[in-house]
C-alpha atoms as a printed R data frame, in Angstrom:
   type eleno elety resid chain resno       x       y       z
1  ATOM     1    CA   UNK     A     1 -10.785 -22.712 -21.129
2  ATOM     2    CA   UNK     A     2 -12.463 -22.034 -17.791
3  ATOM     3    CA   UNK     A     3 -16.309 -21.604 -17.770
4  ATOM     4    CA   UNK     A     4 -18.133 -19.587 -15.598
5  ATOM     5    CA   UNK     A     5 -21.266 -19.212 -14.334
6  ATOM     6    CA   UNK     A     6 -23.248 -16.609 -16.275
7  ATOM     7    CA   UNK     A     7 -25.546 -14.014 -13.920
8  ATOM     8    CA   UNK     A     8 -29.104 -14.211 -13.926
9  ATOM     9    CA   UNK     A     9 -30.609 -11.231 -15.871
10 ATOM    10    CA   UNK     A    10 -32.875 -11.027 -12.535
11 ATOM    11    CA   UNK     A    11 -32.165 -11.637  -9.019
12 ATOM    12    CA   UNK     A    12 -34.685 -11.748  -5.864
13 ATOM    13    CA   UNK     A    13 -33.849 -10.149  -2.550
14 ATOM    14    CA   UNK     A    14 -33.040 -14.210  -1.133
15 ATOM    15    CA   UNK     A    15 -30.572 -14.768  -4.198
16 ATOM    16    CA   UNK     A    16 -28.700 -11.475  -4.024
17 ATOM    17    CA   UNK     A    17 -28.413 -11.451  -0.214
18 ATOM    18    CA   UNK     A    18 -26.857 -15.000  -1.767
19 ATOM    19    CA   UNK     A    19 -24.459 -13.931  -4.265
20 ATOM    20    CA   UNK     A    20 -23.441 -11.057  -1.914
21 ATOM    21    CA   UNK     A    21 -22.394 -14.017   0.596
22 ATOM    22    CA   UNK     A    22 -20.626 -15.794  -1.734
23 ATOM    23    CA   UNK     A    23 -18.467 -12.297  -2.488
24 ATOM    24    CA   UNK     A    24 -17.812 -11.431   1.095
25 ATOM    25    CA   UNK     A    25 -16.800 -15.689   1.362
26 ATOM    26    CA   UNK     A    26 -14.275 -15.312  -1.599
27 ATOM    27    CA   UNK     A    27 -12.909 -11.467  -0.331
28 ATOM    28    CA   UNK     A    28 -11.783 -13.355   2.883
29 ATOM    29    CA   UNK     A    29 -10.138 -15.967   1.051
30 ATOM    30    CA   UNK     A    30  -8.398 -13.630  -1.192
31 ATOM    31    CA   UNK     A    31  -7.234 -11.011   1.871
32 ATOM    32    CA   UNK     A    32  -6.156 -14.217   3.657
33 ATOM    33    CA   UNK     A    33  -4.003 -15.186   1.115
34 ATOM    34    CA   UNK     A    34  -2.833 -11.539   0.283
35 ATOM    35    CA   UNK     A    35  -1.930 -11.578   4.128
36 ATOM    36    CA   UNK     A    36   0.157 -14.224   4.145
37 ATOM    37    CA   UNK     A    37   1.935 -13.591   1.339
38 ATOM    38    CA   UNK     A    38   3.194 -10.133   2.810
39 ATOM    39    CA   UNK     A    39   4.245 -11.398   5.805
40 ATOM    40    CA   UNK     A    40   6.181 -13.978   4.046
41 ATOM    41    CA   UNK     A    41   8.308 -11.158   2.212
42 ATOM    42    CA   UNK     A    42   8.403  -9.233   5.438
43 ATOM    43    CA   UNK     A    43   9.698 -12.181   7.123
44 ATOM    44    CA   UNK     A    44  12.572 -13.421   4.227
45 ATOM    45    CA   UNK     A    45  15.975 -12.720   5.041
46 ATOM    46    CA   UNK     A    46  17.415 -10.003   3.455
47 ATOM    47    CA   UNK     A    47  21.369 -10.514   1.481
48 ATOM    48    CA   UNK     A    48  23.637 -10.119   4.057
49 ATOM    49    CA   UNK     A    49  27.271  -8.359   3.175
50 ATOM    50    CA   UNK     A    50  30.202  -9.495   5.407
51 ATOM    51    CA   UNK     A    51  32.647  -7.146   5.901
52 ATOM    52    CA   UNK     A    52  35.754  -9.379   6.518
53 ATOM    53    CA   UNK     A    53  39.620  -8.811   6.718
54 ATOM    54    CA   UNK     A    54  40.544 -12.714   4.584
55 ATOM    55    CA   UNK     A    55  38.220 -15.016   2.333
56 ATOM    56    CA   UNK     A    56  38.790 -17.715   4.944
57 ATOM    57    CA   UNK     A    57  37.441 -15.795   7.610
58 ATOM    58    CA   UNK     A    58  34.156 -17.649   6.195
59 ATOM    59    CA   UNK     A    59  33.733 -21.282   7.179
60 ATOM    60    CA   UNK     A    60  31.351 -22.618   5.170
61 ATOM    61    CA   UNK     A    61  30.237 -19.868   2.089
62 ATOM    62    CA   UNK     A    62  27.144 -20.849   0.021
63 ATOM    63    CA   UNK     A    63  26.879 -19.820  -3.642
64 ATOM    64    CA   UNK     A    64  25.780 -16.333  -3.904
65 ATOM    65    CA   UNK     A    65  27.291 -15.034  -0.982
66 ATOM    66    CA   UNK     A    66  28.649 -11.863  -1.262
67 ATOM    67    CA   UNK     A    67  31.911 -10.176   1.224
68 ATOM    68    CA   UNK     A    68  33.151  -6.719   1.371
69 ATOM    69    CA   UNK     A    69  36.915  -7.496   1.438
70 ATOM    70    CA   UNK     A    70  38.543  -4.471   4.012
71 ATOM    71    CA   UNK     A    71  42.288  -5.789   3.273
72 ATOM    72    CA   UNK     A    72  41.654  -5.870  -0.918
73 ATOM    73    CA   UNK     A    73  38.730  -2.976  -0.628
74 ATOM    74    CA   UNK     A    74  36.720  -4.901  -2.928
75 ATOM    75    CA   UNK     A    75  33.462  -6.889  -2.909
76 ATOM    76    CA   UNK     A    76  33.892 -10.285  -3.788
77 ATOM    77    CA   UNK     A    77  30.751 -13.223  -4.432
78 ATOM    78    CA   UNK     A    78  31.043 -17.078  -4.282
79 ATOM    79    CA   UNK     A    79  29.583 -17.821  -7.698
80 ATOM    80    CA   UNK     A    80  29.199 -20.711  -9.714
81 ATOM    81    CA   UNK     A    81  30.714 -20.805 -12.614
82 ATOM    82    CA   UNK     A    82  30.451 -24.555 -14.280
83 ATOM    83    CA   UNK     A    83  30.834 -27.535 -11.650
84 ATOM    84    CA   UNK     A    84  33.165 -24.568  -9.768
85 ATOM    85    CA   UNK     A    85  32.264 -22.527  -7.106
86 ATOM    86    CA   UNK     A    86  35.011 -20.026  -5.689
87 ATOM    87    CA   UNK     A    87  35.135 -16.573  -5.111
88 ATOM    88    CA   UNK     A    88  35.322 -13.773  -7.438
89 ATOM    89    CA   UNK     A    89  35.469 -10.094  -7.308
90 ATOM    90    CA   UNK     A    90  32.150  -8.032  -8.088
91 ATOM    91    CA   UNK     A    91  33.875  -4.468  -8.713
């Protein structure tokens, strides 16, 4: 269990212009990392749906890709299913 620092029950002017420091010091490293994480959601790709006429329209799928099929009118995803991977329709 973490242990932390218990308050003083009294404080002079010099030691809370001190602790308020400290605060600001540990508000900036918390915004900082609150930035970054935002504008690494902001910046992930979202799923992208291909709208193709044939499967092999796709050179290269990855697992977890997922088409809209215009010839079959379905949506179809290259899952996994055991050592496997092909595609299979979603709807």
């Amino acid at each position: 269990m973490a242990r932390y620092p218990a308050l003083p029950q009294r404080l002079n002017d010099q030691e809370l212009l001190s602790m308020y420091k400290q605060i600001q010091r540990w508000g900036s490293v918390l915004i900082n990392e609150l930035d970054s994480r935002d504008l690494n959601e902001q910046n992930r790709p979202s799923t992208n749906i291909l709208s193709i006429v044939t499967i092999t329209s796709i050179g290269r799928p990855k697992k977890g890709d997922i088409t809209y099929s215009a010839s079959s009118g379905k949506f179809r995803g290259y899952v996994s299913l055991g050592a496997e991977t092909s595609w299979q329709d979603l709807n």
